[in-house]
Residue, then its C-alpha position, 0 to 999 in steps of 0.5 A: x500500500x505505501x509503495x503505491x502512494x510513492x512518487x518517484x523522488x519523494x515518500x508519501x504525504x500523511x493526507x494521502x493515507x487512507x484506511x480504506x487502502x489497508x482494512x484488512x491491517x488496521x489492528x496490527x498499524x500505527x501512525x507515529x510522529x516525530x517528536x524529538x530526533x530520535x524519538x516518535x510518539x504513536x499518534x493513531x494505533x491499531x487494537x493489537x497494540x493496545x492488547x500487547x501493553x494491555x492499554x491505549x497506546x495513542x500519545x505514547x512513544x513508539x519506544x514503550x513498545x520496546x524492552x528499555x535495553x533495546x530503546x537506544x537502539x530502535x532511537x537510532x534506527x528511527x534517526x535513520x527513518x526520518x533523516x535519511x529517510x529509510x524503512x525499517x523493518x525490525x524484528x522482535x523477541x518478547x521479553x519472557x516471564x511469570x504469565x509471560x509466553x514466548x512471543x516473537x514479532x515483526x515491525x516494519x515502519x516507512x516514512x510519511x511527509x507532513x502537510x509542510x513537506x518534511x519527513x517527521x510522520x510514519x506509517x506502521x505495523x507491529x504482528x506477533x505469533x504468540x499469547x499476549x498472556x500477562x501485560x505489559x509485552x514489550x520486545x526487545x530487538x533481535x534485529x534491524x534492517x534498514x532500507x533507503x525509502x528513496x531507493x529506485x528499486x523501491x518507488x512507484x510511480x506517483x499516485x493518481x487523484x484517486x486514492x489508492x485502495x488494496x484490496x482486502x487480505x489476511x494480515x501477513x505473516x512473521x515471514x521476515x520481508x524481502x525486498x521484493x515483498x510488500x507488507x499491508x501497511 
């Protein structure tokens, strides 16, 4: 879906997202914003998000997300996001416990310009395999690619006054994503 709002030289302005372009994502996505270099502030999150930290997530930082020995780590690669701007696509391991399963995930976040043209907004999405069992879940990061967002290879052609709606489908797997896969959000 993301791809198909790129233009050639540009990632997608935050207006052009529409959630009707990713039904069948909207539990598992997020809109986050910049707040701090690298810092995001979840904006809009889906219901699973909520489930996972057993909360409303909605103006709280995308780091709560994370395990706080892994949170310097996720502020660079969100430096990276905005500044470059690049895709992120990080793979997660929950932090284990007491009432806590095993539980592994995946994130992938792509950048978003403002109104005002600058990249500070993203588009995301967090799925898990696992029971959520006892919350808080947070992750901690088992790894973290990071994907030039401008790259030829990754842009479409710009979008069209109408706005770009895919068509429903399960949400995806935990299947680590190439780059020749796309991903709902």
């Amino acid at each position: 879906y993301w791809k198909g709002l790129c233009g050639p030289d540009a990632v997608p302005l935050r207006a052009q997202v529409d959630p009707r372009g990713m039904e069948s994502a909207l539990e598992y996505a997020f809109l986050a914003e910049r707040i701090a270099p690298s810092l995001a502030k979840l904006r809009v999150a889906g219901t699973h998000l909520s489930d996972l930290m057993g909360m409303e997530v909605s103006g709280m930082p995308l780091s709560t997300l994370i395990a706080p020995t892994d949170r310097d780590r996720l502020g660079q690669a969100v430096t990276r996001l905005f500044s470059d701007p690049a895709i992120l696509r990080i793979d997660l391991r929950a932090e284990g416990g007491f009432g806590k399963p095993d539980m592994s995930g995946h994130m992938i976040i792509l950048p978003l310009r403002s109104d005002m043209g600058d990249v500070s907004r993203a588009l995301g999405a967090v799925v898990t395999n696992g029971r959520i069992g006892r919350t808080p879940r947070r992750f901690e990061i088992a790894g973290i690619d990071v994907v030039a967002a401008l790259d030829p290879t990754l842009s479409a052609p710009a979008p069209t006054a109408e706005p770009v709606v895919a068509a429903p489908r399960k949400a995806p797997g935990l299947a680590k994503l190439t780059n020749e896969e796309t991903f709902d959000a």
